[in-house]
Structures are given as structure tokens and as C-alpha cells.
C-alpha positions as CSV (number, residue, x, y, z in Angstrom):
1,X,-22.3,4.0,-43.2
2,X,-23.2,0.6,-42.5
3,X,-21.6,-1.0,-39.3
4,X,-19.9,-4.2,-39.7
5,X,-21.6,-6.3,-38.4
6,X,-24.5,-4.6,-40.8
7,X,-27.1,-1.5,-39.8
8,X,-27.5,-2.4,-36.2
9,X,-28.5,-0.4,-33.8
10,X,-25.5,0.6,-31.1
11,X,-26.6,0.0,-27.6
12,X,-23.7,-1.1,-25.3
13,X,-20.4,0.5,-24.7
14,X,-16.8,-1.1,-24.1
15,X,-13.4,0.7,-23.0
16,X,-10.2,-0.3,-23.8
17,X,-6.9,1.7,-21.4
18,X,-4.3,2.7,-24.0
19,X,-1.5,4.6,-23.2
20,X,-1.4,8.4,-24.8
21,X,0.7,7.6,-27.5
22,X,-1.2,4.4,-28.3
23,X,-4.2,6.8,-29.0
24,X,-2.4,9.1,-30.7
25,X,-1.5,6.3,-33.2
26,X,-4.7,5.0,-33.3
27,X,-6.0,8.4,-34.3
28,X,-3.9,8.7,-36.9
29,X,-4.4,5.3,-38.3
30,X,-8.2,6.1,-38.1
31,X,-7.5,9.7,-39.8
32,X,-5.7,7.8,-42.7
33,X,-8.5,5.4,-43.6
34,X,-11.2,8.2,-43.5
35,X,-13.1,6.4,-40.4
36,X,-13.7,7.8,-36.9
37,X,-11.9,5.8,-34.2
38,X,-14.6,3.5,-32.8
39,X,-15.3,2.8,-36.6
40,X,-11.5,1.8,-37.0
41,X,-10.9,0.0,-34.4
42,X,-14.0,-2.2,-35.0
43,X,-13.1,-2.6,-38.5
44,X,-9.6,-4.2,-37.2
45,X,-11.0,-6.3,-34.5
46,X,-14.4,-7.7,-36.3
47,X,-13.7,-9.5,-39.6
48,X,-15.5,-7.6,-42.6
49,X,-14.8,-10.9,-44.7
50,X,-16.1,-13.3,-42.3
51,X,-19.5,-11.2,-42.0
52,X,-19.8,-11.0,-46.0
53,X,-19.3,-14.7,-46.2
54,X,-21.8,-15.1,-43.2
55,X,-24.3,-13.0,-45.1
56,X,-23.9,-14.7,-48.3
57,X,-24.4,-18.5,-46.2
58,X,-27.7,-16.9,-44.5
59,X,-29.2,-15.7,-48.0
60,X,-28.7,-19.5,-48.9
61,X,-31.4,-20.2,-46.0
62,X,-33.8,-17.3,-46.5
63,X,-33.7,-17.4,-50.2
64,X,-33.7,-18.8,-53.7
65,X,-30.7,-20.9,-52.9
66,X,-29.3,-21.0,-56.5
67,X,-28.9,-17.5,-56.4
68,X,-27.4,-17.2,-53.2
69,X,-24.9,-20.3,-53.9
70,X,-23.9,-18.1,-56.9
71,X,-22.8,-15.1,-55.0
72,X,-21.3,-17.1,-52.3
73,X,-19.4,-18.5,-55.3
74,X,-18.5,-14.7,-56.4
75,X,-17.4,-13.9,-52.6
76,X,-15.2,-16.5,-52.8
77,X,-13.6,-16.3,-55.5
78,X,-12.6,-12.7,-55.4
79,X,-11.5,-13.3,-51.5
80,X,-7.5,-13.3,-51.6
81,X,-5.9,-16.2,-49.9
82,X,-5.7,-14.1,-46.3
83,X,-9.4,-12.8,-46.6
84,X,-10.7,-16.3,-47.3
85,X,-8.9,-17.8,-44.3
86,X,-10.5,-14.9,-42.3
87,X,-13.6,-15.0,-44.1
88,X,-14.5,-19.4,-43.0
89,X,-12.6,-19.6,-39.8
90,X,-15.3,-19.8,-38.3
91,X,-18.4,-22.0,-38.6
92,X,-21.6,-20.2,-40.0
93,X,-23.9,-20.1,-36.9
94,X,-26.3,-21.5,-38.9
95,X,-29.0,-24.6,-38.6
96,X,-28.4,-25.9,-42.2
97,X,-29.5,-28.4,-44.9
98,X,-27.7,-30.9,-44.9
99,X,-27.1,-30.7,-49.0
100,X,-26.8,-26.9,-48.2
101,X,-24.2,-27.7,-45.4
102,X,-21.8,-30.3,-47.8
103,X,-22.4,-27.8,-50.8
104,X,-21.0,-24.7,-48.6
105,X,-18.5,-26.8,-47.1
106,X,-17.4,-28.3,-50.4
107,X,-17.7,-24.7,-51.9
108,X,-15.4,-23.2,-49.0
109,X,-13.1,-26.7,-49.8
110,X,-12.3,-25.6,-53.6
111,X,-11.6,-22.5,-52.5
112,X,-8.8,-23.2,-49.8
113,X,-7.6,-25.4,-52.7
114,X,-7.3,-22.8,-55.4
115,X,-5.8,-20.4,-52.9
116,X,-3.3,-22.9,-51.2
117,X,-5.2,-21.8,-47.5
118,X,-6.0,-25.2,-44.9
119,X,-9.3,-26.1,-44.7
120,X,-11.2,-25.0,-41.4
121,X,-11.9,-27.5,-39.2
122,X,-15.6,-27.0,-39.3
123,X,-15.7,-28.5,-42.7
124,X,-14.5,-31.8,-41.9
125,X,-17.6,-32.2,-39.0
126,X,-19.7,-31.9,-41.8
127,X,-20.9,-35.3,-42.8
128,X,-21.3,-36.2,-46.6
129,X,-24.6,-36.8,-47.7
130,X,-26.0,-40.3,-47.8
131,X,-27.4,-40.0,-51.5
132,X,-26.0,-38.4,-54.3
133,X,-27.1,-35.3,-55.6
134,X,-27.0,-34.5,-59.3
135,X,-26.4,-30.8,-61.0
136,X,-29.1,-31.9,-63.4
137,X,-32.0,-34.0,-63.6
138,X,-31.1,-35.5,-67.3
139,X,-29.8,-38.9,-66.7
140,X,-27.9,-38.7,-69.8
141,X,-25.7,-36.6,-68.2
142,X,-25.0,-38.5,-64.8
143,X,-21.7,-40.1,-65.9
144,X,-20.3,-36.8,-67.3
145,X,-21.3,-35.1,-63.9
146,X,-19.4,-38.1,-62.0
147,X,-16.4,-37.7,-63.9
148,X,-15.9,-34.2,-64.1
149,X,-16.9,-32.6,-60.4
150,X,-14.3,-31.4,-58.3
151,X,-13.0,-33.8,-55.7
152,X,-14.3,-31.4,-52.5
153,X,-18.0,-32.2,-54.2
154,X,-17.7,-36.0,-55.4
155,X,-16.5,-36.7,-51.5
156,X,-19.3,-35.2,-50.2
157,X,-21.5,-36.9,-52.9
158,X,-22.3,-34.2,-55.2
159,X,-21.9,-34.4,-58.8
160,X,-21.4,-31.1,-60.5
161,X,-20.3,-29.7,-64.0
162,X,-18.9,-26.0,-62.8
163,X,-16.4,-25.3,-60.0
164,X,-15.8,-22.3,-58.1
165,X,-15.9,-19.2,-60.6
166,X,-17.2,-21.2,-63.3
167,X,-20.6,-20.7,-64.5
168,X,-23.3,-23.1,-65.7
């Protein structure tokens, strides 16, 4: 099984004092999700969503970025609203692009949006990009992009046709 925080190699220790009982709980709790205890209690301390979404934001860096922007898109919108505030409470850790940043951010945005969740606070430090970036190169299609991109994208000055769990 993978860890959560992916197939890493364990090499430090911590303890926690609980009180019998509170093992005896935590036991059980571990028995009932099928996981042994240091498994369980990891998965309840380290968010599984935040690591997915940090994965997703990394594979925009270290590959095709299209393709990455499109599962990022599926993450997102399968996260439920409490799993997507988990999921971008943080900041990625993360030198990025700045059209990579505003996309993400925007991206992250729409999806607070949809699911009635604030918007992180790490969003807002992003700073919109200085000129506009078009979903197409056809300049016949420039004034339908304008119109039609959600507002998270057209205030960060990118002009779009699809939103969040849409497809081109």
C-alpha cells in the first residue's frame, strides 16, 4: 500500500501518550477501516486530498501541462465541498509559471464557487498576468473566448471556452 504522502521510504519515528482506552478506540477505529494503526492514524492527521491535488499541481510542472491541467480539472471536480477545502488549504509548495500559477489558482477559484467553499488565501497573492492568454490561437474566436470564460479566468486574464468539468 502506498503511504500517503506516496511510496516513501519510513525512516523517523514519533510517539504520541494516549491513555488505554484512547488506544483501545483507536484500535478499533483502525480494525474497522481495514488499516493498521500507524496507517490510521496518519490517514486522519495527513490530508489524502491535499496530497492528490499536490500531485496533480506537480505533474503540471514536470509534464505535458494540458494533460495535467485536465486531471487536476477531474480532481477537482469530483472533490466534495469538505475535501476540496482540505484539498487547497494550503499553497502548493511549488515555484510556478506564472500562467500555470493564475490558471491553478483560477482552476481552484471555480471550484470553491461551484461548491459554495471560501477561497484560500493563497489564491488572492497570486497576481493576474500582465497579458492575456487565449484558449486558442484563431483570432476569430477571441471575442467569443472574452465573453464566455468564467469570471475566476477573465480576472486573472485568461480567456477560456470550457470551465471546470467541461471539456474542449
Amino acid at each position: 500500500m502506498l503511504g500517503i504522502m506516496g511510496d516513501v521510504a519510513k525512516t523517523s519515528q514519533m510517539q504520541i501518550r494516549v491513555s488505554g482506552e484512547e488506544k483501545a478506540a483507536i484500535r478499533r477505529a483502525a480494525k474497522r477501516a481495514g488499516l493498521p494503526m500507524s496507517a490510521y492514524v496518519l490517514r486522519r492527521v495527513l490530508s489524502v486530498p491535499a496530497d492528490e491535488f499536490f500531485a496533480c499541481v506537480k505533474a503540471c510542472v514536470s509534464s505535458e501541462p494540458a494533460y495535467a491541467l485536465a486531471e487536476l480539472n477531474t480532481l477537482l471536480s469530483d472533490f466534495t465541498a469538505g475535501e476540496l477545502t482540505e484539498a487547497v488549504a494550503a499553497a502548493p509548495a511549488l515555484a510556478l509559471p506564472p500562467f500555470l500559477a493564475n490558471y491553478i489558482a483560477a482552476m481552484v477559484e471555480y471550484a470553491c464557487a461551484q461548491r459554495g467553499v471560501a477561497l484560500p488565501s493563497w489564491t488572492k497573492a497570486i497576481a493576474p498576468l500582465t497579458e492575456p492568454a487565449f484558449g486558442s490561437k484563431l483570432l476569430s474566436l477571441r471575442l467569443h473566448l472574452l465573453t464566455h470564460s468564467p469570471a475566476p479566468f477573465r480576472r486573472r486574464n485568461i480567456f477560456i471556452d470550457a470551465s471546470l468539468g467541461a471539456r474542449v
